[in-house]
N, C-alpha and C positions, 0 to 999 in steps of 0.2 A: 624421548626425542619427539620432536614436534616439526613434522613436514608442510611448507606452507609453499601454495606454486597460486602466483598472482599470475592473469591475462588479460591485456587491455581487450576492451570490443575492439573489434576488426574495424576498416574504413569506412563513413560515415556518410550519408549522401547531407549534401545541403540544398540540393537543388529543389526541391516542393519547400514551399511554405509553411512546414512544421515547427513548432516550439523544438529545442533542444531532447526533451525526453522522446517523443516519438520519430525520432529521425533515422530512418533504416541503414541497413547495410546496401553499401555498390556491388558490384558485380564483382569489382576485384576485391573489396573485404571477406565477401560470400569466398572466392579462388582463393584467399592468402587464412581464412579460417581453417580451409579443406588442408592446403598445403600441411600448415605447423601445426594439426591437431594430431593427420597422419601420423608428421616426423616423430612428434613427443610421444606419441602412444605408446611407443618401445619403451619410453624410460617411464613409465607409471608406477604408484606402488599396486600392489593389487587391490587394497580397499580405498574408498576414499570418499569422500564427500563432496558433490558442488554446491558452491552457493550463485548467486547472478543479481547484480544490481536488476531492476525492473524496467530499466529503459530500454527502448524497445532494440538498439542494436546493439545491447549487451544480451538482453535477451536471445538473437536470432546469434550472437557469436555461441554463448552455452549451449545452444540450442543443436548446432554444429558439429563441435568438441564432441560433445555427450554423444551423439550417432556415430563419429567414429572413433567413440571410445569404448560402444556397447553401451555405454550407460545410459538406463531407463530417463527418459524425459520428464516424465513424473514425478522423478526422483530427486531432481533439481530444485532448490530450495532459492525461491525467487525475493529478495530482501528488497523492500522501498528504501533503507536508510541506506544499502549500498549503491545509490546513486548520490555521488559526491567524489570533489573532484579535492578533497581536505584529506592531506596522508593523519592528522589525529582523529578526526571522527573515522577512517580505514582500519585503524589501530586501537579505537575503542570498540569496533565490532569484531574485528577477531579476538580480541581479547577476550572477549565475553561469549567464545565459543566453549564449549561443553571438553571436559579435559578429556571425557573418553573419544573424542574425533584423536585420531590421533595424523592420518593425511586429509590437508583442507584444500579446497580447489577455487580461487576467489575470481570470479568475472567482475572487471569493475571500467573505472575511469583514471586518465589521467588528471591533472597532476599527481592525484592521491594515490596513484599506483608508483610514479618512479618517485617520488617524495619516499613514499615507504621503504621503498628496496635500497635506498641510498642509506634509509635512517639503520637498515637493520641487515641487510648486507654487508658481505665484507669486498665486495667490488662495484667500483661507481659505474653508473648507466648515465651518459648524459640525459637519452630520451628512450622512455620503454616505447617502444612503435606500433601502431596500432595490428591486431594479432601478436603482441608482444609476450614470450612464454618469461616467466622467472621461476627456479623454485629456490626458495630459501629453507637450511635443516633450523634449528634451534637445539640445543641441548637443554631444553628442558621438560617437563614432566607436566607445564603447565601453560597456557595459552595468558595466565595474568603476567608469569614472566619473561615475555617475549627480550630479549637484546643480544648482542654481537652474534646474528645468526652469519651461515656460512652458505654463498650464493654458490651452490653445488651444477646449476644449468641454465643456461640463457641463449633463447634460440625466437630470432625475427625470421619473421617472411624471406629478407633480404639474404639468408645464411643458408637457404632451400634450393 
């Protein structure tokens, strides 16, 4: 069995004149990161891996999560190719995760976040929201054959 738990970055400031990639977290992304990382902590496996697209408020959401999750900061495995907002290039990087992970932790972007959880899910999300928790199981033994996973938890800001 293969446990996969997608989280959009928390809310995004537009207000400075930044490119898309380096645009931080707000006060309430930074609040609603704290909130839903707290609440989810309960349901964790005990081992697990994070990954985090490299923008900087996916970054600063892992960043978050991981402090109150205990998980070492350094530990976090920061990907360039997980910034994309394409649910098949989402879907070619987990796949091409290592079969001995066996729970995956993936900080990323929308669309490519609820595009995914729709394709491989067995419950529709119209919009994963930013701090958006999903975890999807898989029954299977391998990250190549990801399909009809079973969305076992789904928990927004707004459910806090």
């Amino acid at each position: 069995m293969k446990n996969l738990i997608l989280i959009r970055h928390a809310k995004s400031s537009w207000d400075a004149p930044l490119n898309d990639f380096d645009r931080p977290l707000t006060k309430k992304g930074i609040q609603d990161a704290h909130s839903v990382s707290t609440e989810v902590n309960k349901y964790l496996p005990k081992k697990y891996i994070i990954w985090s697209s490299q923008a900087k408020r996916a970054m600063e959401t892992a960043m978050i999560f991981a402090q109150n999750f205990n998980f070492p900061i350094e530990n976090i495995q920061f990907k360039t190719d997980l910034y994309t907002f394409d649910e098949h290039k989402l879907e070619q990087i987990i796949s091409s995760s290592s079969d001995d992970i066996e729970n995956l932790i993936v900080f990323g972007h929308n669309e490519a976040i609820t595009n995914f959880v729709n394709k491989f899910g067995d419950r529709f999300i119209f919009n994963v929201t930013t701090a958006g928790f999903v975890w999807i199981t898989f029954e299977t033994n391998s990250w190549k054959n990801l399909s009809n996973g079973k969305t076992i938890r789904v928990i927004f800001p707004k459910d806090i």
